[in-house]
C-alpha positions in Angstrom: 1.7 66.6 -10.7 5.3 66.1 -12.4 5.3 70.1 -12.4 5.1 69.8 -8.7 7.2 67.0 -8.0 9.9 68.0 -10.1 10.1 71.4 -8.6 10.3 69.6 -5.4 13.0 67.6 -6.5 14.9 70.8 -7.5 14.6 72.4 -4.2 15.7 69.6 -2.1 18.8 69.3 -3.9 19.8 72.8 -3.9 21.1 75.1 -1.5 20.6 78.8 -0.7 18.0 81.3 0.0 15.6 80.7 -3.3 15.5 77.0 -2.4 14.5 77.9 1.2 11.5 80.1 0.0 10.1 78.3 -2.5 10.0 74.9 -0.9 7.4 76.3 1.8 4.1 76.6 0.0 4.7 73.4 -1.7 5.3 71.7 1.0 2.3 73.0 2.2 0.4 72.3 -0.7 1.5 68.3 -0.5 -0.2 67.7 3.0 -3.2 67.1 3.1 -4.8 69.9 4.2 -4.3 73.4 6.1 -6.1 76.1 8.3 -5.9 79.1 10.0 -3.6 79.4 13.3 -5.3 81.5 16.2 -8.5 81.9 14.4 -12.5 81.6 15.0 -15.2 80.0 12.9 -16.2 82.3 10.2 -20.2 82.6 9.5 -22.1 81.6 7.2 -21.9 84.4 4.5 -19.2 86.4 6.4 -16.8 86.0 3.7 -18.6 85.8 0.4 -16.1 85.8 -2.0 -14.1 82.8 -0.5 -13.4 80.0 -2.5 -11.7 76.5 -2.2 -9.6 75.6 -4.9 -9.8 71.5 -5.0 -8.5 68.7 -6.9 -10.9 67.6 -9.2 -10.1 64.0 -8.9 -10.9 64.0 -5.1 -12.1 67.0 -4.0 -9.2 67.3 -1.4 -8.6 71.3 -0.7 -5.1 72.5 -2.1 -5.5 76.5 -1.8 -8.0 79.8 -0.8 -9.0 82.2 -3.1 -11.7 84.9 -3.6 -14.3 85.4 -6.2 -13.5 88.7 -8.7 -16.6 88.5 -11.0 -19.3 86.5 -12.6 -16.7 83.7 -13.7 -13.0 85.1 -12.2 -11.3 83.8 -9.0 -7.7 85.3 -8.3 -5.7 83.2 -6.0 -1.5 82.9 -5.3 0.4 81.7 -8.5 1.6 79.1 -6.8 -1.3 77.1 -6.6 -1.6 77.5 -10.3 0.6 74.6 -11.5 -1.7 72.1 -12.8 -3.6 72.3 -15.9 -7.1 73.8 -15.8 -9.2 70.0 -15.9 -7.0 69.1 -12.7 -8.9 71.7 -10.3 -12.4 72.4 -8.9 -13.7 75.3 -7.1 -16.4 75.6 -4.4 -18.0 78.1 -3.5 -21.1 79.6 -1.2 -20.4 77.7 1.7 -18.2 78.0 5.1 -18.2 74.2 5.2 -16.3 72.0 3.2 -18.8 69.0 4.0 -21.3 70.9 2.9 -22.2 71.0 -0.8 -22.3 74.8 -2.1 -21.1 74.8 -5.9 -18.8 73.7 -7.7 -16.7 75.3 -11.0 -15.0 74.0 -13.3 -11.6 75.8 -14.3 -11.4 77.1 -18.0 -8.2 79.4 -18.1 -5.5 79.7 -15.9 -3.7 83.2 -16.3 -0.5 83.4 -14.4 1.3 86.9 -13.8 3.9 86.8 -16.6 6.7 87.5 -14.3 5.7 84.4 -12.1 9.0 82.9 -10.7 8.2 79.4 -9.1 11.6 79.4 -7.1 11.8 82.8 -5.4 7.7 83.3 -5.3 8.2 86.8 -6.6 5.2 87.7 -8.8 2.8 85.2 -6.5 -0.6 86.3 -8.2 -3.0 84.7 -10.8 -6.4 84.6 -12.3 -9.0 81.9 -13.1 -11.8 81.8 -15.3 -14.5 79.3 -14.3 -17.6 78.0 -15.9 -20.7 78.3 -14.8 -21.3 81.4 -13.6 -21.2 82.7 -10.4 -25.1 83.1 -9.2 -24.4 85.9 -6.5 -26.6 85.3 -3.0 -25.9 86.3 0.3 -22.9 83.2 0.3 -21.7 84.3 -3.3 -20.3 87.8 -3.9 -17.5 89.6 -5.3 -14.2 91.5 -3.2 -13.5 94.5 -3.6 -9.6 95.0 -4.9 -7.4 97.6 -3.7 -7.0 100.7 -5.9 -4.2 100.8 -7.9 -0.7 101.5 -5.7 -3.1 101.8 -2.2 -1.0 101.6 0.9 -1.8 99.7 3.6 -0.7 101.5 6.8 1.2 99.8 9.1 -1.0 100.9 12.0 -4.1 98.6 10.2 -5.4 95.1 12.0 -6.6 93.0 8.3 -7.6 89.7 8.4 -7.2 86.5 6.8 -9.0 83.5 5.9 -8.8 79.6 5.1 -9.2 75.7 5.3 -5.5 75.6 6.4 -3.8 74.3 9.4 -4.8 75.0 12.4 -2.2 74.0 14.4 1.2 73.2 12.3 3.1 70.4 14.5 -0.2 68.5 15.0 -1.1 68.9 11.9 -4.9 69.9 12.4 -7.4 70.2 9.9 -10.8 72.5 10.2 -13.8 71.4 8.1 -15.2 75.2 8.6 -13.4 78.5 6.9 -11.3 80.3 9.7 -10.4 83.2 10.3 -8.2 85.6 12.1 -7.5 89.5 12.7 -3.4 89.6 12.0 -1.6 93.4 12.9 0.5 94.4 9.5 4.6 94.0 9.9 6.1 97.2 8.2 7.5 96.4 5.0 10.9 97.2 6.2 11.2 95.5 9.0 9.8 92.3 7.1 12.1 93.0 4.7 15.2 92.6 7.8 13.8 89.8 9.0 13.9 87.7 5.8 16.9 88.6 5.3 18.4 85.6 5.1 15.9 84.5 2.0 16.6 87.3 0.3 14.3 89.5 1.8 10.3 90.5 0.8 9.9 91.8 -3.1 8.5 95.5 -4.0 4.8 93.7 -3.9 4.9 91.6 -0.8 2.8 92.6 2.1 3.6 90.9 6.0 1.0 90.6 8.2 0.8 87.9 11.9 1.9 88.2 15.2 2.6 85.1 17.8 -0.2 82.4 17.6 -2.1 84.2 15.2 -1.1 83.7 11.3 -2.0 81.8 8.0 -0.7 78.8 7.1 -0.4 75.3 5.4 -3.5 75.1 2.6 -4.1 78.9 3.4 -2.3 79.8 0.5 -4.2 82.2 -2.4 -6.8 83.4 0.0 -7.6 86.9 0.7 -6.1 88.8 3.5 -8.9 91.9 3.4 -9.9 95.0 6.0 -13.6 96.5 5.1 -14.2 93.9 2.5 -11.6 95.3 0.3 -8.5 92.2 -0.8 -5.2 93.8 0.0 -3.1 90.5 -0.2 -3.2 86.4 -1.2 -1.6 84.5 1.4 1.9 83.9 -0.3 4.7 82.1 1.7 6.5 81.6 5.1 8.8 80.2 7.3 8.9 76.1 6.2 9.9 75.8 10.2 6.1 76.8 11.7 3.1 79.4 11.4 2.4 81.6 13.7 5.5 82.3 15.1 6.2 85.6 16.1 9.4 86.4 14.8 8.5 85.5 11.6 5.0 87.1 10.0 3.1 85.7 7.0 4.1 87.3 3.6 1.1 88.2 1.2 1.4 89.4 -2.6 0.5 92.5 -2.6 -2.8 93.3 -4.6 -2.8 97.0 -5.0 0.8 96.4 -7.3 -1.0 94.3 -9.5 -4.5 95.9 -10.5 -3.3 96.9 -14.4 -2.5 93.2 -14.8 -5.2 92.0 -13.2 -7.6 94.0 -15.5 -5.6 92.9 -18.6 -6.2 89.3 -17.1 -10.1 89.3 -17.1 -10.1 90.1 -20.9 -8.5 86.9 -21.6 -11.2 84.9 -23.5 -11.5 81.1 -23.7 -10.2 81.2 -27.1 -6.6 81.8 -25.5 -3.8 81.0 -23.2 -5.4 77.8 -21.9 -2.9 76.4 -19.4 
């Protein structure tokens, strides 16, 4: 929690466009929960390979992410802060009042190039123990090959606990999830501008009333069951706006890392 808090406490006093981006996912990470805006219910074994990443002190949801392997999550760096006996993850089920199963966290990998104040490098890996038992509620995503486009013509869609609506504040028990159009890298890039802009491995995707948000962050944004992007960051002002789309790392700039990532062992780099 100091991790968190001081990071907080860093933004708040600071000014200028890092400030700006990073205090949006932790702000959204403090309340107390998050959903999809502009989504529907998904089904019961629609999304396999979506987890909820919990506290392990109270089961509250902090984060999505998606199941990799037999003991491997990948979710946003961002909601990687905490040491590996702080978190949970559940799996196997759309509802989080319903008990599917629970992991514990072994190793937390974060990308080396992971920069907490400008989000660039938004990407890590978790081991878990026990296993993953697959079922038609349990299975693995697909990840993008390695440099993969996605064309800006695609509709992808995303998935989450998170806010449903961001002023009110509304909370779904139920995963959600929502089609989203993809924003052209450059024209993502002009309209966060004023941050900075997107990096080489951000991905935009939302239109008006239709976006992720608040306790979204780390899960999958996928098309034909293939991840493309973790929910990454946004506007701290509202979701679902439509001047302003989601931003997503991007998976397919990552895949190298990520393989070097699943041959971490338990004997090393124990965060």
């Amino acid at each position: 929690m100091s991790v968190l808090l001081a990071v907080l406490l860093v933004a708040s006093c600071c000014t200028g466009n890092w400030a700006a981006r990073v205090f949006d996912p932790y702000f959204r990470q403090m309340n107390t929960g998050s959903k999809i805006i502009g989504g529907t219910t998904a089904l019961e074994g629609e999304i396999p390979w979506q987890a909820s990443i919990q506290f392990a002190f109270n089961g509250q949801h902090l984060c999505g992410a998606s199941i990799l392997n037999k003991n491997h999550i990948i979710t946003a760096g961002h909601c990687s802060e905490f040491f590996p006996e702080d978190y949970r993850v559940l799996v196997g089920t759309v509802d989080l009042s319903v008990q599917g199963t629970y992991h514990d966290v072994v190793i937390i990998k974060t990308h080396p190039g992971y920069d907490p104040f400008t989000l660039e490098n938004d990407i890590s890996v978790w081991e878990v123990d026990p296993l993953f038992e697959w079922s038609n509620k349990v299975q693995p995503v697909r990840i993008a090959e390695a440099n993969s486009e996605v064309q800006n013509d695609w509709t992808v869609t995303v998935s989450g606990w998170g806010f449903t609506d961001f002023i009110w504040e509304t909370l779904p028990m139920r995963l959600q999830k929502v089609e989203v159009p993809i924003v052209s890298k450059n024209e993502c890039n002009q309209i966060y501008e004023y941050l900075g802009g997107i990096f080489e491995h951000n991905l935009c995707a939302g239109q008006d009333g239709k976006d992720s948000c608040v306790g979204d962050s780390g899960g999958p944004l996928f098309k034909d069951k293939v991840l493309y992007g973790l929910v990454s960051w946004g506007p701290n002002f509202g979701c679902g706006l439509a001047e302003f789309p989601g931003v997503y790392t991007e998976v397919a700039g990552y895949t190298k890392w990520i393989s070097s990532a699943l041959n971490v062992t338990t004997s090393c780099d124990a965060r």
